[in-house]
LOTOR-369538 format. One record per residue (C-alpha): residue in one letter; x, y, z. Coordinates in steps of 0.25 Angstrom, whole numbers, plus 5000, padded with zeros to 4 digits. Example, Ala and Ser with C-alpha at 12.3 -4.5 7.8 and 13.67 -1.06 7.14 Angstrom:
a504949825031 s505549965029 
% end
This chain:
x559251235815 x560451165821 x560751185836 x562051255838 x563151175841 x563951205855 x565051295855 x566351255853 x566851315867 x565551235873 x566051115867 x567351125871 x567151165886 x566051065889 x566850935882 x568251015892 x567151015904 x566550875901 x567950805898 x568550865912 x567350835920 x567550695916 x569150685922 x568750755933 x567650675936 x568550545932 x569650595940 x569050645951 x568350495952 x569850445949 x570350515962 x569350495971 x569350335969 x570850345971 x570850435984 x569850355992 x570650215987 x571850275994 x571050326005 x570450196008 x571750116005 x572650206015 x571350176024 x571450036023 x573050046027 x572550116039 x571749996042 x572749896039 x573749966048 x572649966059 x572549826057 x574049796058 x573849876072 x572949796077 x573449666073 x574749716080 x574049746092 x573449616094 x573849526104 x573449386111 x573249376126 x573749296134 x572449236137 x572349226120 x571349336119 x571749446107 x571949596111 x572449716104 x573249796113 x573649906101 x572450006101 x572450056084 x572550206091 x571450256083 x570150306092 x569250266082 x569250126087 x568750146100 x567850236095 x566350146093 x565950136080 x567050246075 x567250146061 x568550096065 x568649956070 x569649856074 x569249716076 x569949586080 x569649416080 x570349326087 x570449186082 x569549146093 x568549246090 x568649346100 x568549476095 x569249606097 x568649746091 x568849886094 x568049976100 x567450036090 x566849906086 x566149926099 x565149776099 x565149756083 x566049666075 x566449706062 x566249586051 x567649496048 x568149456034 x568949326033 x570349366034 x571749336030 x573349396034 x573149506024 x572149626028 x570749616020 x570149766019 x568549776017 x567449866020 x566449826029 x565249896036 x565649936051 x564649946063 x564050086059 x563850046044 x565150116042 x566050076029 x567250016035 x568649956029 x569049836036 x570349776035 x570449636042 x571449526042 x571949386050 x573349366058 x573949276067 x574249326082 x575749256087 x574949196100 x573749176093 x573049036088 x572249096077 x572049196066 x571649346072 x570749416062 x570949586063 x570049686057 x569949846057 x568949916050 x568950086046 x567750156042 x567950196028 x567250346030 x568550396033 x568950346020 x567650406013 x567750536018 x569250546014 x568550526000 x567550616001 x568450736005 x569550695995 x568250675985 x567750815989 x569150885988 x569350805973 x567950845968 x568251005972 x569650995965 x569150925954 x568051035954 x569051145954 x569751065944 x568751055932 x568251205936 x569651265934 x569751155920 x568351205915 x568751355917 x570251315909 x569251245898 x568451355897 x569851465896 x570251355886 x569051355877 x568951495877 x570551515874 x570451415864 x569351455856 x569551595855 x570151585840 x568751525838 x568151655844 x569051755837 x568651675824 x567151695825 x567351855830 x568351855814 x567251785808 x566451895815 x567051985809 x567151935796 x565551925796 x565552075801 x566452115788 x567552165797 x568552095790 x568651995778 x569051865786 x569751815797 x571051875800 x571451805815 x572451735820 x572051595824 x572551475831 x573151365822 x571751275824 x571051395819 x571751435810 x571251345797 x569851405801 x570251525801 x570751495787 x569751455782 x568751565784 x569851655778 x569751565764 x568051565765 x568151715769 x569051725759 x568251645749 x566951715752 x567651865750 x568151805734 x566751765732 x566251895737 x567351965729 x567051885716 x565451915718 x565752055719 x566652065706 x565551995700 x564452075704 x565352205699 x565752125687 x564252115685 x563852255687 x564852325678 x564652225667 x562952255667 x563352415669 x563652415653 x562452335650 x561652415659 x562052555651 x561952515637 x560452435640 x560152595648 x560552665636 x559952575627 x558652595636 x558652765636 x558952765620 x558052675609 x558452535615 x559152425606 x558852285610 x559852235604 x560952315612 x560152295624 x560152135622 x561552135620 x561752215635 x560752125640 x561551995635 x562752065640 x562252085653 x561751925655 x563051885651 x563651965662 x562351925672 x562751755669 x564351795670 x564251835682 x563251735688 x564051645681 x565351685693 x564651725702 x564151565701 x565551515700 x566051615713 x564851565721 x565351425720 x566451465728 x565751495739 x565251355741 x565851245750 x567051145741 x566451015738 x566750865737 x567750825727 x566950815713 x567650725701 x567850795689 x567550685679 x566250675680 x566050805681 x566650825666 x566150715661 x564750755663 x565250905658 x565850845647 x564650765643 x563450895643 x564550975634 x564550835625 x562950865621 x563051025622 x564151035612 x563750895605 x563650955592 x565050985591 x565450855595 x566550895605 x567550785611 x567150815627 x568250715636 x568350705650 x569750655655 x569550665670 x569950585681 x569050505691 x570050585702 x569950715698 x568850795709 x568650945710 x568550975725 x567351055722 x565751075718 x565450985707 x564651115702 x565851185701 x566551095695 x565451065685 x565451235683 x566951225679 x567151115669 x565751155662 x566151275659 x567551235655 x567251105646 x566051215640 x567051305635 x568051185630 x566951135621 x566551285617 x567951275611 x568351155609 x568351115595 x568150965598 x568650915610 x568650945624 x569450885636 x569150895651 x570350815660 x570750825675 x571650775684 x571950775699 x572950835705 x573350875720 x572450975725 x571350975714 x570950945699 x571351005686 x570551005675 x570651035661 x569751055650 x570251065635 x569751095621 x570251095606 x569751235606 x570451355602 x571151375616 x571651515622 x573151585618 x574051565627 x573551725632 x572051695633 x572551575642 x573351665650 x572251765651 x571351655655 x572251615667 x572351745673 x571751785685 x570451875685 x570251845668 x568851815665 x568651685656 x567651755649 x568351885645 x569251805638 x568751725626 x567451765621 x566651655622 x567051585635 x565851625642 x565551635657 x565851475659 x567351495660 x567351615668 x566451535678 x567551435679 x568651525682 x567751565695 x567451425698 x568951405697 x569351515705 x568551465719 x568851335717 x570151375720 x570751325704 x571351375693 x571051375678 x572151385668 x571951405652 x572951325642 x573051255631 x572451115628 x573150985620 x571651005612 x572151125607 x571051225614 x570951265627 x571351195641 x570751255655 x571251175667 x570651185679 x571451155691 x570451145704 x571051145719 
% end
C-alpha cells in the first residue's frame, strides 16, 4: 500500500514557509553587508577628517623640529592604549605619536599624496583602520609622512546592534507573513473543503450531486463530478428498469410453469415458458452488458477499418454458403474515441443483421467528420417503410419489438450507442435494403 501523499494545505504552506525563509534570509544578508559598508565608509571619513586635522596642525620649529600644536579634541587620544592613535614622521626620522601610543609604534605603509586606508593590528591585538598618507611642510626639506588609526570595534558593534535589530524585524516579519500564508491557505482552499463535505454528502445519500457554488477554478471539477454522478444515476436507473423489465417478464412464465406444475404437466408448454424465460434471461444480460460499458473510463482513439475488416471477414466464412458480397469502404482516418470492445460490439451486431437480410451484398463505410465518426452499414435486403424507420428512430422503441427476427443484437447497439453519447438513424440504402448509420461523438 502507497504512502499518502502531503496534503495540498501542507504542500502549500511549507513551499510559502521555505520560499520566504529564503528572501529573508537573502535580504537580511543583503542589509547587513550594506549597513556595515556604510558604517565603516563614514568611519573612514571620520578618519580622513582627523587626518586633515592633524596635518593642519602641524608645524616646523624654528629650530626644524616638527610640532602639532592642534590637539584632535577627542580624549581618546590621550587615553593609553584607548585604540585611537595618531602618529607622525618627519623626514629626518624623528617621530611624533599621541599618547595613546604610549612607547609603541604602529607599522608605516609606503605612502603617497592621496590617503591609503588599511587595517592593521594595534598594540592590544585590536583591529584598527588606518588611514596614512605623505605631504610636503612650506619650511620643510622633505616629505612628512602622517598616520591615524581607529579601532574598528566601534564599527563592529554598530553592526552587531543594527544586526540584532534586523534579525528581530526580519523575525517579526516572516512571523506575521507565515500567519498571512496560513489565513491565505485556508481562505483559499475552503471551496476545496466545502466540495469534500458535498461529496460527503453525496456518499451519505443526502442529495444526488453537487449543488454549490464555486470559484471559477473550481468550477470545471465541480462539473465534472456532476456528469459522472449524473452518469452513474442513468446506469443505476437503466439497471433498475432492467431488473423490473426482467421480473414482470418471468411473472407470466412463472404462472403458467405453476399451473402447469398443480394440474397434469405438459412438457411441451413447459418448454415453451422455459425457452421464453431464457430468452428474456440473455435479453437482459445482453443490456445490462452494453450499460456496464458505460461505466468504464473512455479509451484511446481506435481505427475503424481494421475493425471492420476483420468483422467483415468471420461473417465471410459464417454465411460462406450464401456467397455474400461483404466490403469494407473505410478510411485509415476514421477512429472511434472509445473501447475497441465496443466498438467491436456495435458493428458485429449491425454487419450480423445486414447479411441476415441481405440478399447479396453488404456494405460498411465511414468517414471523419468534426467531432467524431459516422458509420454506415447497408444491404440489398428488403429494408424498413418509411414508418418502421421512423418508429426505429424514436426515442425508448426497442429494436427487437420491432421486426420479428432482429434479435437482441440490435437492441444491444442502441444502449451502446446511447452511452457512447451517438445516435443511430434508420433509412434507406442505394442497395435497395436497409442503411443504419451510426454517428459516434
Amino acid at each position: 500500500m502507497s504512502r499518502p501523499l502531503p496534503s495540498l494545505s501542507g504542500r502549500l504552506v511549507a513551499a510559502a514557509l521555505l520560499w520566504m525563509l529564503a528572501l529573508l534570509l537573502i535580504g537580511g544578508a543583503v542589509l547587513a553587508w550594506a549597513f556595515r559598508d556604510s558604517v565603516e565608509r563614514e568611519f573612514g571619513q571620520r578618519l580622513d577628517a582627523m587626518l586633515r586635522a592633524i596635518i593642519a596642525g602641524t608645524e616646523v620649529m624654528p629650530d626644524g623640529a616638527l610640532v602639532v600644536n592642534r590637539p584632535l579634541g577627542d580624549p581618546r587620544f590621550d587615553q593609553i592604549y584607548s585604540g585611537w592613535y595618531w602618529q607622525v614622521s618627519s623626514p629626518g626620522g624623528r617621530l611624533l605619536r599621541s599618547r595613546s601610543l604610549w612607547d609603541q609604534t604602529l607599522t608605516t605603509m609606503p605612502g603617497g599624496d592621496e590617503v591609503f586606508f588599511h587595517q592593521h593590528q594595534g598594540p592590544k591585538g585590536e583591529n584598527l583602520l588606518v588611514a596614512e598618507r605623505d605631504f610636503l611642510l612650506p619650511d620643510g626639506d622633505g616629505r612628512v609622512h602622517v598616520l591615524i588609526a581607529a579601532d574598528l570595534a566601534e564599527v563592529a558593534a554598530g553592526a552587531r546592534r543594527f544586526n540584532l535589530l534586523l534579525a528581530s524585524a526580519l523575525g517579526l516579519l516572516g512571523l506575521g507573513m507565515a500567519v498571512a500564508v496560513l489565513i491565505q491557505v485556508r481562505y483559499g482552499l475552503g471551496p476545496l473543503r466545502r466540495m469534500m463535505a458535498d461529496l460527503d454528502a453525496v456518499g451519505q445519500g443526502e442529495r444526488p450531486r453537487l449543488s454549490g457554488a464555486y470559484p471559477r477554478e473550481v468550477a470545471p471539477l465541480a462539473a465534472a463530478m456532476n456528469a459522472v454522478l449524473d452518469k452513474d444515476a442513468e446506469l443505476i436507473e437503466r439497471a433498475r428498469t432492467h431488473v423490473g423489465n426482467l421480473a414482470h417478464g418471468l411473472k407470466t412464465p412463472l404462472a403458467v410453469i405453476g399451473a402447469e406444475m398443480a394440474a397434469s404437466p405438459d412438457a411441451g408448454v413447459i418448454k415453451t415458458q422455459l425457452d421464453a424465460m431464457r430468452r428474456l434471461i440473455e435479453h437482459h444480460l445482453g443490456r445490462a452488458a452494453a450499460v456496464a460499458g458505460a461505466g468504464r473510463n473512455p479509451g484511446e482513439r481506435v481505427a475503424v477499418a481494421p475493425v471492420a475488416s476483420d468483422i467483415a471477414a468471420a461473417l465471410a466464412k459464417i454465411f460462406a454458403e450464401r456467397g455474400l458480397d461483404v466490403r469494407v469502404t473505410v478510411p485509415d482516418a476514421a477512429c472511434f474515441h472509445g473501447h475497441a470492445e465496443d466498438l467491436a460490439e456495435m458493428l458485429g451486431n449491425l454487419m450480423e443483421n445486414a447479411c441476415k437480410w441481405a440478399r447479396s451484398r453488404v456494405r460498411v463505410s465511414a468517414e471523419g467528420i468534426g467531432d467524431g465518426v459516422v458509420i454506415v452499414v447497408e444491404d440489398d435486403g428488403p429494408g424498413l417503410s418509411p414508418q418502421q424507420a421512423a418508429s426505429a428512430a424514436g426515442r425508448g422503441k426497442r429494436l427487437d419489438e420491432m421486426t420479428e427476427g432482429w434479435g437482441l443484437g440490435l437492441s444491444i447497439v442502441a444502449d451502446l450507442v446511447a452511452v457512447n453519447g451517438g445516435t443511430l438513424n434508420f433509412g434507406t440504402s442505394d442497395l435497395g435494403g436497409l442503411a443504419v448509420r451510426l454517428h459516434l461523438p
